[in-house]
N, C-alpha and C positions, 0 to 999 in steps of 0.2 A: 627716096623722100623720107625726111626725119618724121619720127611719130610724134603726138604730144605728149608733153611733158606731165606727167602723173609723180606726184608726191610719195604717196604709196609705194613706186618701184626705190624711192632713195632713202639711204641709212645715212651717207656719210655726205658733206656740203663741202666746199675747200674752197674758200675766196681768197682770192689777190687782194692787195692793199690797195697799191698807188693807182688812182684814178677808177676804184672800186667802189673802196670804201668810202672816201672822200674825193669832193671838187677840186681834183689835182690842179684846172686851168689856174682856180681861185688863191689855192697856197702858192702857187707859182709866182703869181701878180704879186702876193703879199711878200714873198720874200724878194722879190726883183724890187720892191722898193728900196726893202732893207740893202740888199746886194750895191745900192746905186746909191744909197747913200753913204756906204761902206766905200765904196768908187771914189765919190765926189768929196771924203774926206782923207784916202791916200792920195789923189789925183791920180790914182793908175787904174788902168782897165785890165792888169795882169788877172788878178780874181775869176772876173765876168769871164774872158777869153777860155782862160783853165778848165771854170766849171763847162764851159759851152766844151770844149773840147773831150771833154770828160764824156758827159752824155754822147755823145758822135761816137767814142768809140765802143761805146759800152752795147749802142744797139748796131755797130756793125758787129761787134763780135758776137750777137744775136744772131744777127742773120748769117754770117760765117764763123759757127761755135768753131773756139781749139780749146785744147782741156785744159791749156794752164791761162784760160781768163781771168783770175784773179791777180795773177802778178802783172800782164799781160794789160790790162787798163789801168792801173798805174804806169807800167813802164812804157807806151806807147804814147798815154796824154804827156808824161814828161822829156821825151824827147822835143816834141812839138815845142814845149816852151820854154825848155832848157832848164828843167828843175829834176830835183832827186823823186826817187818814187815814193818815198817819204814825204817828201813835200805834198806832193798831189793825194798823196792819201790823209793825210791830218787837213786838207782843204774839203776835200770832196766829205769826208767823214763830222766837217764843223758845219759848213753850207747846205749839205742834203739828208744829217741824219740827226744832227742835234740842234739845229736854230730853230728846225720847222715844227720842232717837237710843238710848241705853246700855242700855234696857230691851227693844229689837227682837228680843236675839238669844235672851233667854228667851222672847219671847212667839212665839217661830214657829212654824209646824205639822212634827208629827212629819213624815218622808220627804220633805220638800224636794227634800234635796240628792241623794237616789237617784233622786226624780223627773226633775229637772232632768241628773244624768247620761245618765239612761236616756235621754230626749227626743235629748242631743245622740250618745249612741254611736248611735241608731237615725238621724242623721240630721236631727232636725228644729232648725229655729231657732227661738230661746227672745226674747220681745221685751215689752217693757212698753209698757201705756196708762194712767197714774194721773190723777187730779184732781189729785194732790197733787205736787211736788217729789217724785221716786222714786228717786233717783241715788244719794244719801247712805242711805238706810232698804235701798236694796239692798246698800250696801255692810256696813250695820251687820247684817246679815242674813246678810251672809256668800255671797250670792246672784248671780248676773252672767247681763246679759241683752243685747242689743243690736237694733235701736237701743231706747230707752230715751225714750219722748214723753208729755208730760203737759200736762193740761188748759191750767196756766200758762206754758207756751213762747209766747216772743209771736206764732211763725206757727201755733197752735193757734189759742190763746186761746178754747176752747168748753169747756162741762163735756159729760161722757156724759149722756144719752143723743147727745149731737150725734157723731156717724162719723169728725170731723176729723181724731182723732187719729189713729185707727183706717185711715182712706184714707191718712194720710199713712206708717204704718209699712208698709204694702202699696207705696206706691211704692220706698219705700227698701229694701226686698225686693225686690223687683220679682216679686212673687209673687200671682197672683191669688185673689179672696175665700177661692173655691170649697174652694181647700185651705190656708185659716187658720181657725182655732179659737180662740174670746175665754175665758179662764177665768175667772171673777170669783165674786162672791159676791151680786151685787145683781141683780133679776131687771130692774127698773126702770131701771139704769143699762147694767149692762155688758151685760148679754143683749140691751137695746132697743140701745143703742150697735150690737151687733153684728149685729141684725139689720140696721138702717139702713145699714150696708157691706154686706150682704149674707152676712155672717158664720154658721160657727153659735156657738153658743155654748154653755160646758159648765158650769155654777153650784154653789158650793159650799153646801148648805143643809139642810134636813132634810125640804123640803117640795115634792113632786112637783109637775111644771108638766106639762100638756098639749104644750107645744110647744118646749123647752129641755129639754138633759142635764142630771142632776143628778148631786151625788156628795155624800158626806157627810167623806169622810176622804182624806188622796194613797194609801193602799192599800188603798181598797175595787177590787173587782175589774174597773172601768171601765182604771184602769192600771195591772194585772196584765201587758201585754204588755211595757211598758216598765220595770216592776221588776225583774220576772222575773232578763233577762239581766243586770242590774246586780250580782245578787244570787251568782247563776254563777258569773259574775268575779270577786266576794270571796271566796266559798268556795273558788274555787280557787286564789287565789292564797294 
């Protein structure tokens, strides 16, 4: 049986982006618009198929990691639809990492940024582990974290559930498991990830686990300790 979660035992935070930090469902919708009106003015559904095919393979080779996943989801979606692995990568890298950049900072979750004060006046360090490029989306976010390591760094190169990137932000801290904390949204990725360091881990969702924290919102009262004094500080100033 997992204990409760005490502030006091953690120095170092490490959040995921995508569907963490922000209403992933919400940018999805907004760029499915865009995506479809991108469609309905090539008249081809080539794009939509691509990127759909893209994501499929990207979270099978999740669930059955091999180590050369990064040439491996290009060359796999371009089989499928008969284009260069160049192609799928200058598509997947226009569609999922630079269109959605402008629509990040409406889709974020409320109390971010008191969260992320609170963390740093109470002292801890704030760090990312994304699948995805996370540099640019934190900055479109408004958000700052360090260090900052994701799945596609070439001394990664693993998706979650695999620890790598996870062991590798603990070195660069130099901080042990014991007192880091994984926040994510995926029980299957960042929770497994974080056990696999050793980690615990704290999941944004609506659905209770036996064995991981949950939370549903950044000020349900799990971090109450750290808004609290954030909140202090601006009333009194």
């Amino acid at each position: 049986m997992r204990s409760l979660l005490n502030w006091k035992d953690i120095d170092l935070v490490v959040f995921d982006v995508d569907g963490t930090l922000y209403d992933q469902k919400r940018l999805r919708l907004l760029m499915l618009r865009r995506l479809l009106a991108a469609t309905w003015k090539s008249r081809s559904l080539d794009t939509l198929r691509t990127l759909q095919t893209f994501r499929q393979v990207r979270e099978a080779l999740g669930d059955h990691p091999e180590p050369d996943f990064m040439r491996l989801q290009y060359a796999r979606t371009a089989v499928r639809h008969n284009k260069s692995e160049d192609d799928v990568r200058a598509l997947a890298t226009d569609w999922m990492e630079r269109q959605p950049l402008p629509f990040l900072a409406g889709c974020r979750y409320p109390h971010l940024d008191r969260l992320f004060a609170g963390l740093r006046s109470a002292g801890k360090q704030i760090a990312v582990f994304s699948d995805y490029p996370a540099k640019d989306k934190l900055a479109a976010l408004g958000l700052q974290a360090a260090p900052v390591v994701c799945a596609t760094d070439a001394d990664i190169a693993r998706l979650k559930p695999d620890p790598r990137g996870l062991l590798a932000i603990l070195r660069q801290t130099g901080l042990p498991a014991e007192r880091a904390l994984m926040v994510g949204d995926r029980f299957d990725r960042d929770a497994a990830a974080a056990r696999n360091a050793g980690m615990r881990a704290l999941i944004r969702t609506r659905t209770l686990h036996p064995e991981f924290d949950t939370f549903r919102a950044y000020d349900d009262p799990v971090f109450a300790p750290l808004l609290a004094p954030v909140a202090v500080r601006a009333s009194a100033a």
